[in-house]
N, C-alpha and C positions, 0 to 999 in steps of 0.2 A: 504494500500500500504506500500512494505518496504522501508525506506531510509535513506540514509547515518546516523549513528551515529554522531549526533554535541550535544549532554547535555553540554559536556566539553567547545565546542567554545563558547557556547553559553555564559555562566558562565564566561570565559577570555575574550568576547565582554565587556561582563558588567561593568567586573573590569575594564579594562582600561576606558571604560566608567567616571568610578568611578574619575578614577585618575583624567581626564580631566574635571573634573567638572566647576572650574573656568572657564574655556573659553568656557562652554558649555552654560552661560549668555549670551555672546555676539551673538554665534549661536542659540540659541531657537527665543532670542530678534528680528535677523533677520526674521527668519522664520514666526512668531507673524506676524511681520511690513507686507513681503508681501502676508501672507494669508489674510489680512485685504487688503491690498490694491486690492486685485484679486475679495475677495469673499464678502467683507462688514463686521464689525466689529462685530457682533455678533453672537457668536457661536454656536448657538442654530440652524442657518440659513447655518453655514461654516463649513462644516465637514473639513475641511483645518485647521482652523481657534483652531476649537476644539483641535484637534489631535498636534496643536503646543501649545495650551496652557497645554493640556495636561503633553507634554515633560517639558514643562517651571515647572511647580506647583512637577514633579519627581526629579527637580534638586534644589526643594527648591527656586525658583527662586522668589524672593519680588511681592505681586500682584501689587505695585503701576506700579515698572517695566514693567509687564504685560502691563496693562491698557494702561501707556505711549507708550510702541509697539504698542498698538492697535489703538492708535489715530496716531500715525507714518502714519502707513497703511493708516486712512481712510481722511487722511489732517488736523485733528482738531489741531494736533502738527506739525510744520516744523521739519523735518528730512534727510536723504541722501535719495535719488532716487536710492533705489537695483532695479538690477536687475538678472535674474535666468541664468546659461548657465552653459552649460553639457559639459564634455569632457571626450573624450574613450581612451583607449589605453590598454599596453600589460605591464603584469608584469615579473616575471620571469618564463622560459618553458613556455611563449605567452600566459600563463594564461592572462584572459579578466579582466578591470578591467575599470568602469564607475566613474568620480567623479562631482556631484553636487554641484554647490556654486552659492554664491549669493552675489553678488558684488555694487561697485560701478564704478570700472575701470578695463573694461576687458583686458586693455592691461597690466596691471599689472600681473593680476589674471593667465593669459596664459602661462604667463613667466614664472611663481611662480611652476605651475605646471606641465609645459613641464621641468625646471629644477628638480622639483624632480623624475618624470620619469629617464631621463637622467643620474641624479648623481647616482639613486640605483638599474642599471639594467633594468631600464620600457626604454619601445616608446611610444612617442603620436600616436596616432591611427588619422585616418578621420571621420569627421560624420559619423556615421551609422557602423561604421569597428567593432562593438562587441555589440552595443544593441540591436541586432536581437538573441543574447543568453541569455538575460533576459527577463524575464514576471515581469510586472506591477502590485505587488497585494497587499493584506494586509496580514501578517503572524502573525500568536501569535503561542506560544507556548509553553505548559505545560508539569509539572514536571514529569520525570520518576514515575510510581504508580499512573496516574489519570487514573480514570476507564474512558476506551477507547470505549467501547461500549455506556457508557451512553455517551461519552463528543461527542461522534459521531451522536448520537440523536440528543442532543441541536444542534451539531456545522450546519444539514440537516435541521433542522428545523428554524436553525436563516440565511440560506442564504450562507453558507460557500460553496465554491466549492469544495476544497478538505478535508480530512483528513492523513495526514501521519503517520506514526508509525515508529522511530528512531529504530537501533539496541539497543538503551541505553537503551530503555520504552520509552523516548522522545514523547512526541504527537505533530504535526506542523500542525496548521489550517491555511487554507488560504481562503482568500476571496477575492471577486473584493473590486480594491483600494475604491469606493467611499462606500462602505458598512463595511469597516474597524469597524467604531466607532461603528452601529449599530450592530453589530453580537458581537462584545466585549460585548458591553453592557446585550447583549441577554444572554450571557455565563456567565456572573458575575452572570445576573440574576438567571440561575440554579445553579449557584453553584462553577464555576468554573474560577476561577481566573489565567491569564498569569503569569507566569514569565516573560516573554518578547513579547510586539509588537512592528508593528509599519509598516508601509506602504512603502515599499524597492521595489527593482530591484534586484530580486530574478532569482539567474542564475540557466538555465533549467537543468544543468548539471554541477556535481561540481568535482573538482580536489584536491583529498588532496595530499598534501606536504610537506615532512621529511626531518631531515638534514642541510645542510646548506642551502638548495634551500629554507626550513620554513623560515630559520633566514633572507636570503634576502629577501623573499617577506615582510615577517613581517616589517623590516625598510621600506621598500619601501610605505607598510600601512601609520608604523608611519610619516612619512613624510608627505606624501601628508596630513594625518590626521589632520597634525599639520598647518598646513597654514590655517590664518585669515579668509579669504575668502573661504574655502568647509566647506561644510553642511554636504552632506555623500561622504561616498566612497564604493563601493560596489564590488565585486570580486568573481568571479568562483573559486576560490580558500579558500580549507582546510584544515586549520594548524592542521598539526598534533600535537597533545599535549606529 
């Protein structure tokens, strides 16, 4: 299948990724706490569990840290009571835009990001006003020049529902969310290594955006991205580079 050209997004995700590393302790550390609290602390058993320590171990993150998330989760350690809540809403040109956090006080939390909606062009949405334009999967995705034929064997063979093929070369595998780890793993095993996953709210249709309309949405990103309390943030919308 052909689809949208993102090599570049993908690569400018990462970096600012990069940038945000510091606070990316605090958000792995939550995510650890409550995939241990949901699933039980051993990851062998938590594909949840896995998949955040995974993030944790890419950002360099200390294993005792680790460990101590992990007893968070499962009570061995006293720590804050998170909990998970979604909120939707519209960025700019009504682009969809979902943000994930995990808190301790949702009236804070609400505030925090209905004001950044608010100050940079967004509206909060209602439940359900825009997650009916994403699917729930797992996506990895490999470098421009990986043989697409064969990555397409493995990707059928280990369980992948789709495969895409970017204008770039870009290859985008997807799988169901709870088969993320095990089709990774299947793919490393032939051979072939992401650049990028990770188990998202992948919008069915996407909107690139140029101009000034990129530069607002982009702050609007950074913003909400920036508050203590979101995990992700996820958007029908693509910057044009």
């Amino acid at each position: 299948m052909a689809g949208h050209s993102k090599w570049a997004n993908i690569q400018h995700r990462k970096g600012r990724q990069d940038e945000k590393r510091g606070a990316a302790f605090s958000r792995v550390a939550k995510e650890i706490t409550v995939a241990a609290k949901m699933g039980g602390g051993d990851p062998a058993f938590n594909p949840r569990l896995r998949l955040a320590v995974d993030k944790a171990k890419a950002v360099n993150m200390p294993r005792d840290k680790i460990d101590n998330a992990i007893k968070k989760g499962t009570g061995e350690l006293e720590g804050v009571d998170y909990v998970e809540v979604r909120y939707e809403g519209y960025g700019i040109g009504g682009a969809a835009i979902m943000v994930d956090c995990v808190t301790d006080n949702k009236t804070r939390t609400v505030a925090e990001v209905r004001h950044a909606f608010s100050r940079h062009g967004g509206n909060m949405g209602t439940d359900g006003s825009v997650a009916f334009l994403f699917r729930h999967c797992g996506q990895l995705i490999f470098a421009p020049g990986t043989d697409e034929a064969k990555l397409m064997d493995a990707a059928i063979d280990a369980g992948a529902e789709d495969v895409i093929s970017s204008d770039d070369g870009s290859i985008e595998v997807i799988t169901p969310p709870n088969d993320y780890m095990a089709v990774k793993d299947a793919l490393e095993a032939a051979g072939f290594r992401a650049e990028f996953g990770q188990v998202t709210m992948k919008a069915e249709n996407e909107t690139e955006l140029t101009g000034e309309d990129a530069v607002k949405m982009q702050k609007l990103l950074d913003a909400l991205e920036s508050l203590d309390d979101v995990q992700e943030v996820y958007t029908s919308v693509v910057i044009a580079e």
